[in-house]
N, C-alpha and C positions, 0 to 999 in steps of 0.2 A: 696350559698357560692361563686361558681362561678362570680356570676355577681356581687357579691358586690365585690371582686376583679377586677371584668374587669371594673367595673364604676370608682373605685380607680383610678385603671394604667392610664384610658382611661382621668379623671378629672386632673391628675398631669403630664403626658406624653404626654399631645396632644400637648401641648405648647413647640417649638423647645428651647428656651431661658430656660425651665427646663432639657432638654436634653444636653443642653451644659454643665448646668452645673454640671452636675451629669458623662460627661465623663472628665471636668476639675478634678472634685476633685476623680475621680478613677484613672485617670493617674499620679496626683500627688503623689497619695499613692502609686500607685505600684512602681512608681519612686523613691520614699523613701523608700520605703521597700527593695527593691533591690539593690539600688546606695548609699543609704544614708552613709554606714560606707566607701565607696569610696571619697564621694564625702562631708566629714564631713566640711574641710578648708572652703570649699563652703559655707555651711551652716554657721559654723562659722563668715566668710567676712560679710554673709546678715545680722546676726543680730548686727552686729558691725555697720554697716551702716545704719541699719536702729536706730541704738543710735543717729548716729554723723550728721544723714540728719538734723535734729532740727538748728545745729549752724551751718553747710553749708547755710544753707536756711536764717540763719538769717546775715551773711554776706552778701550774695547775695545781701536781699535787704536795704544793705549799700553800694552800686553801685560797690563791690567788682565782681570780676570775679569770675563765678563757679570755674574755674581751680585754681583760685589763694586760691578761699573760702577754697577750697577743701586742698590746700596745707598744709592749715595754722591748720586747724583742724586738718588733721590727723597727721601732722607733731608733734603738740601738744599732741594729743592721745596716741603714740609711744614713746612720751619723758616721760611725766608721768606715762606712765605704766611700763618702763625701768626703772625707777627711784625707784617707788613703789616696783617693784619687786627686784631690786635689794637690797634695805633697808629691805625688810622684811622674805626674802629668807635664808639668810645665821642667821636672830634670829629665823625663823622656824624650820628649818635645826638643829641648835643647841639643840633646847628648845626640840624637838622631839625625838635625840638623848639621851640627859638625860634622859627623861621618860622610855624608855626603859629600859635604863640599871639602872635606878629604879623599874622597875613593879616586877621584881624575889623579892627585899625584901618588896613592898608592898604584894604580892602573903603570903608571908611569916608572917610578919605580923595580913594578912587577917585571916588565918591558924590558928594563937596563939589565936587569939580571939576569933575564934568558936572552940576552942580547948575547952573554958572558959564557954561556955554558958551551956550546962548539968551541968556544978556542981552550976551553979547559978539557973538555971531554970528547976531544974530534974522530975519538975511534966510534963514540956510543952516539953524540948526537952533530946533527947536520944543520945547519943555518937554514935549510927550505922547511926543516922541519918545525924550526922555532916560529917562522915568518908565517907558516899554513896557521900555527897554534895562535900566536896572535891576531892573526885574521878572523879566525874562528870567536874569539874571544871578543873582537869589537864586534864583529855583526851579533852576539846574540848579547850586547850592552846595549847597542841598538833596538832590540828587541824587547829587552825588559825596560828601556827609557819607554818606550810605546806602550807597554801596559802598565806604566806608573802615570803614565799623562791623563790616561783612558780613567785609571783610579783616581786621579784628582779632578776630574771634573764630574765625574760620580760622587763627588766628596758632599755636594750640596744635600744631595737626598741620602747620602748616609747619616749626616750632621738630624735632618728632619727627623731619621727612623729613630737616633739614640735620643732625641727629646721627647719622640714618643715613649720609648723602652722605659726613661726615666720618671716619666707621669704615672703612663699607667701599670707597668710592673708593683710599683710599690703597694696600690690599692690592690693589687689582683692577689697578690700575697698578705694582704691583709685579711683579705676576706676570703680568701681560699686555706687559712690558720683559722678564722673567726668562727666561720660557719661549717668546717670540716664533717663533723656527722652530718648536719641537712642536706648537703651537698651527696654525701655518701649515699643517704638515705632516698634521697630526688631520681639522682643515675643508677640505683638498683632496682628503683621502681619499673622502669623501663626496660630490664634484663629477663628473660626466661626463668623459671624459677630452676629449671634442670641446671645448675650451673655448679656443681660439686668441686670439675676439674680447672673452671675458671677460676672458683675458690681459691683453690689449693697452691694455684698459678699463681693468684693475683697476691697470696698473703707472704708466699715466701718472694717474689721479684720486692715488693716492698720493702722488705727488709734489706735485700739488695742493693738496690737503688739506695734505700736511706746510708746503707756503710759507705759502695760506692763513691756519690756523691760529697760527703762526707769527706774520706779519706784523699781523695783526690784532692779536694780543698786545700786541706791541709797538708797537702805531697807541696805541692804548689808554691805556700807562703814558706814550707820552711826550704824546701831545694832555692826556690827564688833569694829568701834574705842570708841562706849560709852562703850562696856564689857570691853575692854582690859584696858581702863584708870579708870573702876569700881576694875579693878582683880590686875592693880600695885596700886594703893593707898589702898588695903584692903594686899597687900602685900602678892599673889596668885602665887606660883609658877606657872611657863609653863603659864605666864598671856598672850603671846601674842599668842603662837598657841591658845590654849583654845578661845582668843577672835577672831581669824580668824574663829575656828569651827565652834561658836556663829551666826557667820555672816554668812556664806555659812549656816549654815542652816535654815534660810529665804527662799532658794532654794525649798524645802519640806514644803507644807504647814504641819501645825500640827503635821506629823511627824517628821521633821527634828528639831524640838526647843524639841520635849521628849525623841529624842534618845540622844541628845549632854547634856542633864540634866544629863547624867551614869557620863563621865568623870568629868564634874564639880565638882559635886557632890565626886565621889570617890578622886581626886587630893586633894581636900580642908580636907577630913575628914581624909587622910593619912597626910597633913601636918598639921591640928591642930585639930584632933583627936572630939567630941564630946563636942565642947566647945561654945562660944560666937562667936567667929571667923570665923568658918563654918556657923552658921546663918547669921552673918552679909553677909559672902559670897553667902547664896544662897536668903538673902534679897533682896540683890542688883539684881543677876537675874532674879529674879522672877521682880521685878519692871521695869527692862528695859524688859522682853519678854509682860508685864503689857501692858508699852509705846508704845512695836512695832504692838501690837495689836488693841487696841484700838484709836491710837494715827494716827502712823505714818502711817500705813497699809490704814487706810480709807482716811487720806490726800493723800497720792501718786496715790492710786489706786481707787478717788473718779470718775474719768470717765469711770472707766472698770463698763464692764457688770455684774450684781452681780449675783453668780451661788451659788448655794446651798452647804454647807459643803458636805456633801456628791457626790455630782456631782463632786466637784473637788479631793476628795479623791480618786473615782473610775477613775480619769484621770490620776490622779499619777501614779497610778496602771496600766493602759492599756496603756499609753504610755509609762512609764517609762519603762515598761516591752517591749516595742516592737524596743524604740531608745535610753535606757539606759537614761546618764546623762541629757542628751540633749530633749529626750522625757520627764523626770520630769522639765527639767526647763521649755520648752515650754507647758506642761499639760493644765495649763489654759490659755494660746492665743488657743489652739485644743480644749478646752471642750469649748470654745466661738468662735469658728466656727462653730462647729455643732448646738451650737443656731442661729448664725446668718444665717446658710443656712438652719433649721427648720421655722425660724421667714420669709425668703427670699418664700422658696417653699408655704407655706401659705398663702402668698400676691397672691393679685388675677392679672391679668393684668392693671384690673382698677385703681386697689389702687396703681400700680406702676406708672403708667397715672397720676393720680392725685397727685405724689407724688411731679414729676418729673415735 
């Protein structure tokens, strides 16, 4: 046992270019692990820029100046999204507010109906059973009232971080597009030179990351504005939060499109009840989450690496859980890392030789 071990170590660790890269991607982690909720703006800026590098680059090469390219995109980036946000802020805001102070007579409602169900169904269901189900039901309202209270008094210093995110993001992307090679050039200085399989790692997750990134964007704005123009012509209250939901949950694979089916679903059946309308209502989503599956998911995301349903659920899960929001939306650029530097440490030196 021993030596099948030591021939292991001895066949993947003799080679210094595997040693680098196995102390790059251990310092990365601990440095995320550690720094990352310090250092989130950060985070944030790179993958902004690694959005906006695409049309910097493609001005560039229309004889435009990086500084100028640079100017012009992000300058752009910040008017649109100011723009966006402002238009759809204060109908969130609103639409958000109504539901609430609707859910007590939906709650209510809810109530009157499985008040109903024993005397129609008294062979299948029992009135202690309805009575335990509502019970259940207030105390854990009561529970989520507690950690919305908890959130809104939290509310001061999340209000502070998005004014920071809002200052300094924008300059960190400016200068993280401006100065791109000196930057590249500074942090390689610092790097062993044995770094073949970091290379190799680092040029193909880049391209990754940029489709990723990318696509996902773009899953987002169009699942988000087809629900929303699906939920006003079907005449859907709360049409436009609801179609925001829609869209952020792209975010989660497979989980995020069955947990936001709860609200659709309950909003549409408290405003027209068990009729035509609700179908038509969850016709309609079902055929656009149909679209974003089959459709649109495999055009955006036809150069990423394809990893097993499973593979990327269990990513959701380990990184969500280790970097919160930002760990599940990055989940699969990280579960196609760890193939790429599986697929990387595998290659022998020859096949790097011969690649190269």
């Amino acid at each position: 046992m021993f030596k099948l071990f030591s021939d292991w170590y001895t066949r993947k660790f003799s080679d210094p270019h595997a040693v680098t890269l196995v102390v790059i991607l251990l310092g990365l982690f601990l440095f995320l692990a550690l720094f990352s909720h310090l250092l989130m703006p950060v985070l944030v800026a790179l993958a902004i820029a690694f959005l906006l590098d695409l049309p910097v680059n493609k001005l560039v090469a229309l004889k435009l100046s990086r500084t100028g390219s640079t100017v012009v995109i992000v300058a752009s980036f910040v008017g649109i999204s100011l723009i966006s946000l402002l238009g759809l802020l204060p109908i969130i805001w609103q639409q958000s507010s109504n539901l609430l102070q609707e859910v007590p007579n939906m709650v209510t409602e809810g109530q009157k109906y499985l008040l109903t169900l024993p005397e129609k169904y008294p062979d299948i269901i029992q009135a202690s059973q309805i009575e335990t189900f509502i019970n259940t039901i207030k105390d854990k309202s009561l529970e989520w009232g507690e950690v919305a209270l908890k959130a809104s008094l939290n509310s001061i210093s999340d209000i502070v971080a998005l004014m920071v995110y809002l200052i300094l993001v924008p300059l960190m992307v400016f200068f993280f597009l401006k100065d791109k090679q000196d930057l590249f050039a500074t942090f390689s200085r610092f790097l062993p030179k044995e770094r073949r399989m970091a290379t190799a790692v680092g040029k193909e997750m880049n391209q990754q990351i940029l489709n990723y990134i990318r696509g996902k964007v773009i899953e987002i704005l169009i699942v988000g504005a087809s629900t929303t123009i699906a939920f006003v012509f079907l005449d859907l209250r709360y049409s436009v939060l609801l179609g925001v939901l829609v869209g952020l949950s792209v975010l989660v694979p497979y989980v995020g499109a069955t947990i936001v089916t709860i609200p659709v679903f309950l909003v549409a059946l408290f405003q027209f009840g068990f009729s035509q309308e609700l179908g038509y209502v969850m016709l309609a989503y079902g055929i656009i989450q149909a679209i974003d599956g089959n459709v649109i998911v495999p055009l955006l995301f036809s150069e990423a690496v394809n990893l097993h349903p499973v593979t990327i659920i269990i990513a959701v899960i380990l990184f969500g859980g280790l970097w919160g929001f930002w760990g599940i939306f990055f989940a699969i650029p990280l579960a196609t890392l760890v193939k790429a530097v599986i697929n990387a440490w595998s290659t022998t030196q020859e096949d790097f030789e011969s690649i190269t």
